[in-house]
C-alpha positions as YAML, in Angstrom:
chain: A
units: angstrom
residues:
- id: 1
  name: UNK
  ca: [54.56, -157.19, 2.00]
- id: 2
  name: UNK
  ca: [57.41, -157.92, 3.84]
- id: 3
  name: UNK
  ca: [59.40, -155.46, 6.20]
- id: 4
  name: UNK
  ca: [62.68, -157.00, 4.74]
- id: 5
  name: UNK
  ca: [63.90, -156.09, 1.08]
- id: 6
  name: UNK
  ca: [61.13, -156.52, -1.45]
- id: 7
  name: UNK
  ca: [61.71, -159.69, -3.52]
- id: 8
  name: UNK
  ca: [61.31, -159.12, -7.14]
- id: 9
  name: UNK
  ca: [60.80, -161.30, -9.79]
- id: 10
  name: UNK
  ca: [62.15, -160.79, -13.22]
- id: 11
  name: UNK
  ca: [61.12, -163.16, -16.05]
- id: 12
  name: UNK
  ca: [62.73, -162.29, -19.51]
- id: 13
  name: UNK
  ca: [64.57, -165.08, -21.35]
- id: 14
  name: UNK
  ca: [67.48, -161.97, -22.22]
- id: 15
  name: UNK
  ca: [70.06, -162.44, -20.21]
- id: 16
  name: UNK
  ca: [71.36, -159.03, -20.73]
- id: 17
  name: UNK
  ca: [68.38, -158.17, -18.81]
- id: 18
  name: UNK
  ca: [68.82, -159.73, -15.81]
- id: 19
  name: UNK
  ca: [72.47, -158.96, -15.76]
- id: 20
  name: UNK
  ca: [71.92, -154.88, -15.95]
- id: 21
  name: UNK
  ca: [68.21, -155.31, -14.07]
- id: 22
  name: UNK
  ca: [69.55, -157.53, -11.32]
- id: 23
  name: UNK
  ca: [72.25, -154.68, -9.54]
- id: 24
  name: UNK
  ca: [69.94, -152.06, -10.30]
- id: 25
  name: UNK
  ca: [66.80, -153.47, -8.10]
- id: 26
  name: UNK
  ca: [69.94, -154.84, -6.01]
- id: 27
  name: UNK
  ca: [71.10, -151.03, -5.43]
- id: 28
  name: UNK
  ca: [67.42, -150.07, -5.03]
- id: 29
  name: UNK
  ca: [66.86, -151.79, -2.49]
- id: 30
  name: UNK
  ca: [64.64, -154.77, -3.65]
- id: 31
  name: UNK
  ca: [66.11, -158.86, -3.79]
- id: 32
  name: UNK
  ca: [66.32, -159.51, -7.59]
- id: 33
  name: UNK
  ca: [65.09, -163.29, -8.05]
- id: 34
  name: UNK
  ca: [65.73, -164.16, -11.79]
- id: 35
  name: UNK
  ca: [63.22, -166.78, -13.81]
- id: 36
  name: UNK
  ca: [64.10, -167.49, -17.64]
- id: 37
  name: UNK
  ca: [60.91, -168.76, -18.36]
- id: 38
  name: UNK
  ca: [57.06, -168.94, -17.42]
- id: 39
  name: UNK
  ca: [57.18, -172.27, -16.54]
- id: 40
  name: UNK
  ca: [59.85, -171.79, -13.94]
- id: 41
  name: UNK
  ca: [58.31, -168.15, -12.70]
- id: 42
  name: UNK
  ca: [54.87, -169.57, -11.96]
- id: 43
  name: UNK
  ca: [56.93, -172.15, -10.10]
- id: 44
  name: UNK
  ca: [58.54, -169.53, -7.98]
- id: 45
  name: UNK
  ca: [55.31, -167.86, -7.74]
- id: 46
  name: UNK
  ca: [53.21, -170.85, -6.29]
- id: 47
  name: UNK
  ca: [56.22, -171.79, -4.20]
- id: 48
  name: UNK
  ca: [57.48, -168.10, -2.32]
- id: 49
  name: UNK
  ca: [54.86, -165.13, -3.78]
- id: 50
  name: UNK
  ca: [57.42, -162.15, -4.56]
- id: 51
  name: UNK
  ca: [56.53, -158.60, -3.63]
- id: 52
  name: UNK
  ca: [56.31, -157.76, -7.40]
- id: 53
  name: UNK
  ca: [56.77, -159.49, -10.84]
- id: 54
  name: UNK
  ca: [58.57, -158.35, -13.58]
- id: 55
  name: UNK
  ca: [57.26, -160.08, -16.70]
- id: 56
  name: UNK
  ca: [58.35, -159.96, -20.56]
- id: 57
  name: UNK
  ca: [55.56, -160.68, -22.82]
- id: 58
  name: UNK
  ca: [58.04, -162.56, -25.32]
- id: 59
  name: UNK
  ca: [59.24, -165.69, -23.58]
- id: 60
  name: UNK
  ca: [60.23, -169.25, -25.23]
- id: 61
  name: UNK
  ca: [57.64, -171.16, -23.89]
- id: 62
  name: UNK
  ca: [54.44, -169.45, -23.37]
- id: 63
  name: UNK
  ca: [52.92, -166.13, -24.45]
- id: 64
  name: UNK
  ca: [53.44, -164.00, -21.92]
- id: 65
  name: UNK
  ca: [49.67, -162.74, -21.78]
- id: 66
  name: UNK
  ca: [49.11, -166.70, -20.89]
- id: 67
  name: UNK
  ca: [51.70, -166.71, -18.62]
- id: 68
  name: UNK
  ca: [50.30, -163.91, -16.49]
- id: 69
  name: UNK
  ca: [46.91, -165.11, -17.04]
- id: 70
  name: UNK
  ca: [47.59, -168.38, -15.33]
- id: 71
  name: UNK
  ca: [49.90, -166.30, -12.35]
- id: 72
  name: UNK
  ca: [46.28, -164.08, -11.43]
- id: 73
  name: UNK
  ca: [44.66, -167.27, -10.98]
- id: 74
  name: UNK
  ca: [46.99, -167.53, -7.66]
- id: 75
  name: UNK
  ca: [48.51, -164.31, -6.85]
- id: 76
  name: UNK
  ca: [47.28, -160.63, -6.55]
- id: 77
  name: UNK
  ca: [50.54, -158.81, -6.15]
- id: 78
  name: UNK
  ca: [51.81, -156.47, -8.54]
- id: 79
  name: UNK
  ca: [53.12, -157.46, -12.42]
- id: 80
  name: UNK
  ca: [54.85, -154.85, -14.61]
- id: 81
  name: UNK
  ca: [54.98, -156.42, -18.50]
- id: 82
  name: UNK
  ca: [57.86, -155.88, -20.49]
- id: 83
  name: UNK
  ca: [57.70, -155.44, -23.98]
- id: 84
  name: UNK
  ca: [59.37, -155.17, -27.55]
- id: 85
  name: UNK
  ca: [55.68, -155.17, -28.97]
- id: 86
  name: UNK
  ca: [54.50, -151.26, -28.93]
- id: 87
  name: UNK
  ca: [51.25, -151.69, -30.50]
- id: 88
  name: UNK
  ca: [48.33, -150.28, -28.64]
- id: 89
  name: UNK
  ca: [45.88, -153.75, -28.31]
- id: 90
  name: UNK
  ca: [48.86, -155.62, -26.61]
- id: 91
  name: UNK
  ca: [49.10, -153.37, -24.25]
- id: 92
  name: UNK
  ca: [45.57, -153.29, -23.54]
- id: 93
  name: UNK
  ca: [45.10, -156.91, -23.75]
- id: 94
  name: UNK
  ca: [47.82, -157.16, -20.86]
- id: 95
  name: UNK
  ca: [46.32, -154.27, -18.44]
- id: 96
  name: UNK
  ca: [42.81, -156.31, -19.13]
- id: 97
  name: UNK
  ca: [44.47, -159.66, -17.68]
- id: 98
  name: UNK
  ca: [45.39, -158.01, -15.01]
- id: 99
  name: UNK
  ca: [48.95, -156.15, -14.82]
- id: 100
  name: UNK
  ca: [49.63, -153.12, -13.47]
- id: 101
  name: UNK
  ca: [51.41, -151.45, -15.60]
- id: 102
  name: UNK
  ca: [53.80, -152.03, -18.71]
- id: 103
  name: UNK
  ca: [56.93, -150.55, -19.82]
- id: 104
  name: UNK
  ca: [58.37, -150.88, -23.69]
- id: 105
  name: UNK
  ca: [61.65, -152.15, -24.24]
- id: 106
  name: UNK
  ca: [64.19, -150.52, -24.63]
- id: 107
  name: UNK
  ca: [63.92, -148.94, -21.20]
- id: 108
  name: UNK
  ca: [65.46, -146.96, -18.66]
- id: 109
  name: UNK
  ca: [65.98, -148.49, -15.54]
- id: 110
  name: UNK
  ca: [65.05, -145.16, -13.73]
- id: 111
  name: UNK
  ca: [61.19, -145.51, -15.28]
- id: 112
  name: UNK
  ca: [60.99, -148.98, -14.54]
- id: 113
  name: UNK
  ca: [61.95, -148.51, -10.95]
- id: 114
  name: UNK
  ca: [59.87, -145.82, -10.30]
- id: 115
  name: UNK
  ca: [56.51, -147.77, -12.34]
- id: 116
  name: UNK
  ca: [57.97, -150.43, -9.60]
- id: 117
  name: UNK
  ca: [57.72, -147.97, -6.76]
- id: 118
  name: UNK
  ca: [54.08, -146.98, -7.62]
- id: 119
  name: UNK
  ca: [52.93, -150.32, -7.78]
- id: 120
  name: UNK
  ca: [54.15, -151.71, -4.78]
- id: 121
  name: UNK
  ca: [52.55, -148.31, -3.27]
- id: 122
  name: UNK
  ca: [49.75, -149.26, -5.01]
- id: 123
  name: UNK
  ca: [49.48, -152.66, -3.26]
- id: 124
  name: UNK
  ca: [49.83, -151.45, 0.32]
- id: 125
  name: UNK
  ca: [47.06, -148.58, -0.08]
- id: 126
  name: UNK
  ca: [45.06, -151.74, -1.10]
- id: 127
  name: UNK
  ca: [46.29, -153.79, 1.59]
- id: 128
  name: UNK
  ca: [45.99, -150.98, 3.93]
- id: 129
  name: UNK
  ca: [42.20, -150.06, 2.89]
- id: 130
  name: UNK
  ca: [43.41, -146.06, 2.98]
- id: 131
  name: UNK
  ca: [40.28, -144.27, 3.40]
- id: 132
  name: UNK
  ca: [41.79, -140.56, 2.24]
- id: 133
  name: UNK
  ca: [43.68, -140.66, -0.79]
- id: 134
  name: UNK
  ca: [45.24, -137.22, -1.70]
- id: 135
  name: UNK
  ca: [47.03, -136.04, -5.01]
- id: 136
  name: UNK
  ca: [48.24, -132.42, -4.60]
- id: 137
  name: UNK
  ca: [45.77, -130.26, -3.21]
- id: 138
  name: UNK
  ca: [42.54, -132.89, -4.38]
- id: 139
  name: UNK
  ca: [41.59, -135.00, -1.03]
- id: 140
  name: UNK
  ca: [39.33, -138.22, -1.73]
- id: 141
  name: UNK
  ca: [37.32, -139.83, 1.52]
- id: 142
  name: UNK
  ca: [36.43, -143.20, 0.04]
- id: 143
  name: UNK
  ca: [34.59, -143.68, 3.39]
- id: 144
  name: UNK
  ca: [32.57, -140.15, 3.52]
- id: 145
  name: UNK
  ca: [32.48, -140.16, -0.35]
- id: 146
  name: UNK
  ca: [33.63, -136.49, -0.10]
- id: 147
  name: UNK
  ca: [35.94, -134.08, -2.59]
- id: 148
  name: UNK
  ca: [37.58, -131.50, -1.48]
- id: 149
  name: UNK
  ca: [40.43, -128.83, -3.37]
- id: 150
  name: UNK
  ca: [42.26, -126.73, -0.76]
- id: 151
  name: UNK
  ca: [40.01, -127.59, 1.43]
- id: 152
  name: UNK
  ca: [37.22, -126.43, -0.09]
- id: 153
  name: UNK
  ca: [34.83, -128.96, -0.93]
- id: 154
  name: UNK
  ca: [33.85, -129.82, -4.00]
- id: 155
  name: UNK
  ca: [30.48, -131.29, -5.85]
- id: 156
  name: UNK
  ca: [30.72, -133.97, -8.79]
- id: 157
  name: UNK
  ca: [27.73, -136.26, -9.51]
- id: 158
  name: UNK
  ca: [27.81, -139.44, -8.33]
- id: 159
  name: UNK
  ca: [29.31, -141.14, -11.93]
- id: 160
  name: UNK
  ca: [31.50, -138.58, -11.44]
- id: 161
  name: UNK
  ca: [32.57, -139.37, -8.54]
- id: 162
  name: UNK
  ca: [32.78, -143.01, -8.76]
- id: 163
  name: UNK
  ca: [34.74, -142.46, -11.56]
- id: 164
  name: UNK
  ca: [37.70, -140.94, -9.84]
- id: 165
  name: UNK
  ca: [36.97, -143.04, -6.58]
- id: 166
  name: UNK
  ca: [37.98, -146.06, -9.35]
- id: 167
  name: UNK
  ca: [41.18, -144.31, -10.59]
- id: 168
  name: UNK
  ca: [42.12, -143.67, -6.88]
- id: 169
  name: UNK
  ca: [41.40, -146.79, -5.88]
- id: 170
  name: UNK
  ca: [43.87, -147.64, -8.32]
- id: 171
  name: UNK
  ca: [47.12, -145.64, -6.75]
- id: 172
  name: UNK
  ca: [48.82, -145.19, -10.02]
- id: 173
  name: UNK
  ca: [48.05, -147.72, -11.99]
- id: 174
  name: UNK
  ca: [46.73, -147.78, -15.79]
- id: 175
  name: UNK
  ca: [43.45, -148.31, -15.83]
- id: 176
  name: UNK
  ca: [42.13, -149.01, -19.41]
- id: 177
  name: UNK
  ca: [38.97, -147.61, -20.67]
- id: 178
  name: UNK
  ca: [37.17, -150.70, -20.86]
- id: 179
  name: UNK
  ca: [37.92, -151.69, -17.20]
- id: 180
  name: UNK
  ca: [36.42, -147.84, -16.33]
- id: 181
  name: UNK
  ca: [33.53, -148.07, -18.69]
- id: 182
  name: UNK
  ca: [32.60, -151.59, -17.28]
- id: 183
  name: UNK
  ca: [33.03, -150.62, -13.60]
- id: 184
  name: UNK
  ca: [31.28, -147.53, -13.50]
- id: 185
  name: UNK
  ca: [28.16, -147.83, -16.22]
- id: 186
  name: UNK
  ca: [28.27, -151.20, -16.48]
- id: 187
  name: UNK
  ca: [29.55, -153.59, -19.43]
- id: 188
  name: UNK
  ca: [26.62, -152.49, -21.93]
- id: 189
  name: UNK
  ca: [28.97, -149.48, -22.18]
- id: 190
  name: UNK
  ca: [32.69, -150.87, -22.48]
- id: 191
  name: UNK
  ca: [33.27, -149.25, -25.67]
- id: 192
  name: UNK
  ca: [31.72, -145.58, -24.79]
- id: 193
  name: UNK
  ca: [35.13, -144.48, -24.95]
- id: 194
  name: UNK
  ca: [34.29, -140.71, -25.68]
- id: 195
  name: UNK
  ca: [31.39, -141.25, -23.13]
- id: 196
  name: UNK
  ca: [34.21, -141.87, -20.73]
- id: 197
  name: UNK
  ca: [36.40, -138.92, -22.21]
- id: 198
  name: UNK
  ca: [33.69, -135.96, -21.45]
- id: 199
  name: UNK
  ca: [33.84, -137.28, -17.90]
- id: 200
  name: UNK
  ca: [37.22, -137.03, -17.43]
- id: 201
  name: UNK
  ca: [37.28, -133.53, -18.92]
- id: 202
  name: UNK
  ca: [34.43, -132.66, -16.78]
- id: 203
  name: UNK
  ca: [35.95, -133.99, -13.60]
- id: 204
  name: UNK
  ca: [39.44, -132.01, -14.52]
- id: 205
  name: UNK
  ca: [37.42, -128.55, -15.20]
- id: 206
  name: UNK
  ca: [36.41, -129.05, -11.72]
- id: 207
  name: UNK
  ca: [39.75, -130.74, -9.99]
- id: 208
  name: UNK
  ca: [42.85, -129.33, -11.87]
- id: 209
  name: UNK
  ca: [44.73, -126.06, -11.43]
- id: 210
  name: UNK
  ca: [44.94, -126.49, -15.07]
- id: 211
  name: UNK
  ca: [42.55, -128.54, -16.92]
- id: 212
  name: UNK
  ca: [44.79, -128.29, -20.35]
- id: 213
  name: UNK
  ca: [48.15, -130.13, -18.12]
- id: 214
  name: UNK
  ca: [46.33, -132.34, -15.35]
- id: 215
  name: UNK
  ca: [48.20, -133.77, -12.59]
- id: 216
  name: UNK
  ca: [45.28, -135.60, -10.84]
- id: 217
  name: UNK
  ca: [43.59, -137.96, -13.93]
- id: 218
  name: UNK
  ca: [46.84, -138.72, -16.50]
- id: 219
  name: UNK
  ca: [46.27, -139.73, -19.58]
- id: 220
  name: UNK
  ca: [47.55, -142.95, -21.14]
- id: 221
  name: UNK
  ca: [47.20, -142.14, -25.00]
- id: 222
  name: UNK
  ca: [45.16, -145.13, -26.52]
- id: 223
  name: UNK
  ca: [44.95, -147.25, -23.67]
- id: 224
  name: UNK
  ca: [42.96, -145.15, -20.80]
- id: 225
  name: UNK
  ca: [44.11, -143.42, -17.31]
- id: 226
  name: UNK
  ca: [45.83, -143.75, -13.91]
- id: 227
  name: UNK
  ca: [45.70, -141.43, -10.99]
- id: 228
  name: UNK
  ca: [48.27, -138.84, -10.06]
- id: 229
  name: UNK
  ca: [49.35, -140.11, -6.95]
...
């Protein structure tokens, strides 16, 4: 990413959007770049890769689940989705493309700068191959494959612990059950979700101050988890 003001894309064919979005990432401190369209985004994507992309899923002409679809094929950075649509499987179908998050219109800008703020966070822990990753008092070496609370160490069985290795790995962003499932027991068990659940209460008993409000595995109701970064 560059050291100069983070470029952000914003593709929504509302251009009320772009005219209360564009000063608000302009007082943030990112460079708004506005696209109306897919067609014209993946154009500006191929031709100067923003820091982040700001995509609605509703555009006039292509779904925007094709639309980012066809922008992973050629770029890895970050993609937030807009969208009017609140059921569950869009939002899921989305994450599973590959976005990093989503937020539901109507929004606040405040949420959607700070999803923006984890994300690009998100993409320089990546970049940067961190091998500690911390959240609160929980410490993570990726390298050493060691827990620790307080500094005390602490034991989890290896799917245990590859589970939250995964959901650090991801620095914030919603990972959705499938894309867990898959990556730590393999794709024979992509729908286990309450297979995945008891680990994730397991790992909590075992990492939270208080299992009942966690701070270190979140919860995304219907859709899976992200880390507490």
């Amino acid at each position: 990413m560059s050291a100069h003001r983070p470029r952000i894309l914003v593709v929504d064919d509302e251009p009320q959007i772009h005219r209360f979005l564009g000063p608000a990432l302009d007082a943030g401190g990112y460079e708004p770049v506005r696209a109306d369209n897919a067609t014209d985004a993946l154009r500006e994507i191929a031709r100067k890769p923003p820091d982040a992309v700001v995509l609605d899923l509703g555009l006039p002409d292509m779904d925007g689940k094709e639309a980012l679809a066809k922008a992973r094929a050629f770029y890895d950075g970050p993609i937030i989705i807009l969208s009017a649509r609140d059921r569950e499987t869009e939002k899921i179908d989305a994450l599973d493309l590959g976005a990093d998050d989503y937020v539901e219109k109507p929004f606040g800008v405040g949420e959607l700068l700070a999803r923006l703020r984890v994300a690009l966070r998100h993409r320089l822990l990546r970049e940067g191959a961190e091998p500690v990753i911390r959240s609160g008092e929980v410490e993570i070496d990726l390298v050493m494959r060691r827990v620790s609370r307080s500094g005390e160490p602490v034991r989890l069985s290896p799917k245990e612990y590859d589970l939250l290795a995964r959901l650090a790995e991801g620095g914030g962003k919603v990972l959705t059950h499938r894309q867990l499932l898959t990556a730590v027991w393999g794709p024979a068990h992509e729908h286990d979700v309450q297979y995945l659940r008891v680990f994730v209460g397991q790992i909590r008993q075992k990492l939270e101050a208080d299992p009942a409000t966690p701070t270190v595995i979140l919860t995304e109701p219907g859709v899976g988890y992200r880390f507490g970064a």
